[in-house]
N, C-alpha and C positions, 0 to 999 in steps of 0.2 A: 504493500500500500504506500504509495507517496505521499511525503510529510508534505506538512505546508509552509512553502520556501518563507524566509523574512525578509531576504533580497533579492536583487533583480541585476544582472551582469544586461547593460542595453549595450549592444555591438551596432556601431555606427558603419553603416553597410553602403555600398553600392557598385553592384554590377559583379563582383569578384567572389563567385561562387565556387569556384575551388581552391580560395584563402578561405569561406568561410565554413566549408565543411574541415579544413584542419583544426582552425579553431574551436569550431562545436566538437568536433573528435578531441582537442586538449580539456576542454573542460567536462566532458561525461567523463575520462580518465580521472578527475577530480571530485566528481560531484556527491556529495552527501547529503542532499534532500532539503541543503537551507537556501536554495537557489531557482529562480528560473533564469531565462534569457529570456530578453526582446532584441529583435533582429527590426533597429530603426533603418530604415530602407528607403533612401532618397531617390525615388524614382528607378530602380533597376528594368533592364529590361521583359518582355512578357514572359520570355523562355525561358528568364535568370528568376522569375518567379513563377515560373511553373516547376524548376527546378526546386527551389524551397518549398514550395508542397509536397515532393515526392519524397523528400528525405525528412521531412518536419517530427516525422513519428517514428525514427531509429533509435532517438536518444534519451534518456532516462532523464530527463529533465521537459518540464515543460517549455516550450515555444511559441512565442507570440510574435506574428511578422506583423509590424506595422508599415505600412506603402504609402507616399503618395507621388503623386506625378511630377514627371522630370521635367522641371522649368528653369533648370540652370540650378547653381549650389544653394539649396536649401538645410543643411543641416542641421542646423540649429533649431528650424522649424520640427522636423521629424524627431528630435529630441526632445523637445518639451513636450509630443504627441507622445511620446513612449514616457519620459517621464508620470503622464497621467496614469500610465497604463501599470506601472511600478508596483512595486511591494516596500514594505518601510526604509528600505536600504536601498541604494542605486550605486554600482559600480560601474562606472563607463570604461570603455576601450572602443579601439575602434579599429574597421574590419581589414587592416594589414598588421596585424600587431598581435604575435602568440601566446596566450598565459602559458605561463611553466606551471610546475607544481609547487602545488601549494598558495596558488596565487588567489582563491579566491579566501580562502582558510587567513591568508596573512592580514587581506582588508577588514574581515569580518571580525577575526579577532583582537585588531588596535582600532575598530569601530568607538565612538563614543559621541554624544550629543554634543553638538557645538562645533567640533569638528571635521574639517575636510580632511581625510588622507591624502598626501601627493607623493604620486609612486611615480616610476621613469622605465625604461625601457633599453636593450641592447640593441642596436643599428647595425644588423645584418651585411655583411658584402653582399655582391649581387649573383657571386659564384654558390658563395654557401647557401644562400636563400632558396635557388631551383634546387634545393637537395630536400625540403622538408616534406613529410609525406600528412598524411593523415597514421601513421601509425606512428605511435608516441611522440606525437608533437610538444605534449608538457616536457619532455627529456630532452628535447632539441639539443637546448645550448650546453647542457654539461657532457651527452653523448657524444657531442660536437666539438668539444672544445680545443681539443687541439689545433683544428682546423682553422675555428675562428680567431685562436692568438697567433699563426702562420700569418692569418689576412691580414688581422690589425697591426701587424711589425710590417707589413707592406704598404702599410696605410689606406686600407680597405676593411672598414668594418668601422663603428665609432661606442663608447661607452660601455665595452667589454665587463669592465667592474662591477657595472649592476647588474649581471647577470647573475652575482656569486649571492644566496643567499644565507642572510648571516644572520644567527638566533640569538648569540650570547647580546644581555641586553646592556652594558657596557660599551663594548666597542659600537654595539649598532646605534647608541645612544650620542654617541661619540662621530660617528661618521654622519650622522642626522641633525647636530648641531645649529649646520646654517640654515638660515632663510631661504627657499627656495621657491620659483613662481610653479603652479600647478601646470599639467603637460593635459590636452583633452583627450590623452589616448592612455590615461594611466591617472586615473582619479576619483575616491570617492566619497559619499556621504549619506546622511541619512535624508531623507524625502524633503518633511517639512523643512531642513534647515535652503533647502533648492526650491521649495513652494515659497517661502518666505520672502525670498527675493523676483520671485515670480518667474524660476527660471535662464532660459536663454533667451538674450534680446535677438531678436530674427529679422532687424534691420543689415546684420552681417549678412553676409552673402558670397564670400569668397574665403579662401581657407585661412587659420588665423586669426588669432586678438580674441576674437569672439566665441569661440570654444573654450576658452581656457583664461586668460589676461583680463580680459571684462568680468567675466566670471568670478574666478577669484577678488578681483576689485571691491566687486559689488557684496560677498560672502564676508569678508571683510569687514565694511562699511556696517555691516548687522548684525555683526557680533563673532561673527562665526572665523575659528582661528583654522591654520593650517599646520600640518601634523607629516613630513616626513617620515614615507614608510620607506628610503632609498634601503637596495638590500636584503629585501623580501619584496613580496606582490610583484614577481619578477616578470618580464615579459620579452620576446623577439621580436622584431620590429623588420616586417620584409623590406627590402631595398626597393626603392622606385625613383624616380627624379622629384625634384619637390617642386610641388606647387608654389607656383606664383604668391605673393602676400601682394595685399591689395593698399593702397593710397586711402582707399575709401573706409576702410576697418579702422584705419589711423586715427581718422578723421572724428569717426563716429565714438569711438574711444575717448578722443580728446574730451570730449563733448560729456561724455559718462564721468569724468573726472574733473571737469569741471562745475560739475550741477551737482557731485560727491549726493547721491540719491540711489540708497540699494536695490527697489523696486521699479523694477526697467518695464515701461507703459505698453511696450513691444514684446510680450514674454508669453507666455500661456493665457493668463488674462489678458484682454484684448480692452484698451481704454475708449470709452469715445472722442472720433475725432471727427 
């Protein structure tokens, strides 16, 4: 019988359906029953959702694909959509980016009100990357490792060290020290303290600031501290070119930090204008 999960892993998805079946393959390797997925889905194509339907009922964890239509970079919008759709707890990643083991166990157990967790991620080569399969994906990076410190002393691969994950709470206390900005593909917290701010502002629209930077700002701003999990909640990070950052995210940012106002009029609640 399936428990009844507390949180909710939303995988910020589109189009890349055999990164996401590795990932949902790493996390049923992990899963203990206090978990579902939502699978936020910006517009993928019909086939790439015909695709998640056929495999939606493999995995020992519940699945909720939230879709809507592809008008250009919506994420933030499809975010606050799966946000509603949540359980008390929300761990975001997002759909190039592998949990290891133990990665949802790390979030859940340095969980606590008031608190955002901000976790990171290792930046894959592009050689090592077409190696990972759907079979033990959470093992990636350590199965892997020789490989990956080969690339990194070639200067291919970036952030190797988070990969290691480290328990004694000392050193890991120790290495969590600094201030650090939250990453949108490695961050989590409890519901209310993201209803509170009303969310993502979904005037962003290109990759950047507004997943993450506005985010944390504005979480900030309403009390809510941020909590370094580097070291554990460890994840692989497929290689791709990066996306453009936008003039217009800058902009719109500026703009959030100078009206210093946590509850963005643009977020899940919708204000009248």
């Amino acid at each position: 019988m399936r428990m009844s999960p507390k949180a909710s892993v939303i995988i910020a998805f589109y189009n890349k359906l055999d990164l996401l079946k590795i990932i949902l393959s790493s996390l049923n390797n992990q899963y203990d029953g206090t978990f579902n997925v939502i699978i936020a889905d910006d517009g993928s194509r019909p086939d790439v959702v015909d695709g998640i339907n056929e495999i939606i009922s493999q995995y020992d964890f519940e699945i909720i694909h939230v879709w809507q239509e592809d008008i250009g970079f919506r994420k933030n919008r499809i975010l606050n959509r799966s946000v509603v759709k949540s359980n008390d707890y929300i761990i975001f990643i997002d759909g190039d980016c592998i949990p290891q083991d133990k990665f949802v166990f790390d979030h859940l157990e340095n969980a606590m009100e008031g608190y955002c967790l901000n976790g990171r991620r290792v930046d894959l080569s592009s050689s090592v990357s077409s190696k990972i399969t759907t079979l033990n994906p959470d093992k990636f990076f350590i199965e892997n490792l020789p490989e990956i410190l080969i690339k990194y002393i070639l200067s291919k691969g970036k952030n190797i060290e988070k990969g290691f994950r480290i328990t004694n709470k000392k050193i890991s206390n120790h290495l969590n020290r600094k201030l650090k900005g939250i990453v949108g593909c490695n961050f989590s917290l409890y519901k209310k303290d993201i209803l509170e701010i009303n969310g993502f502002d979904e005037r962003y629209q290109a990759a950047g600031t507004g997943e993450d930077s506005d985010v944390e700002y504005r979480l900030r701003l309403s009390g809510v501290e941020i909590k370094n999990i580097f070291y554990k909640a460890n994840q692989v990070h497929i290689f791709h070119k990066e996306l453009p950052r936008s003039k217009v995210n800058d902009s719109i940012f500026e703009e959030v930090q100078n009206r210093k106002i946590a509850f963005t009029e643009h977020g899940i609640i919708k204000s009248e204008r």
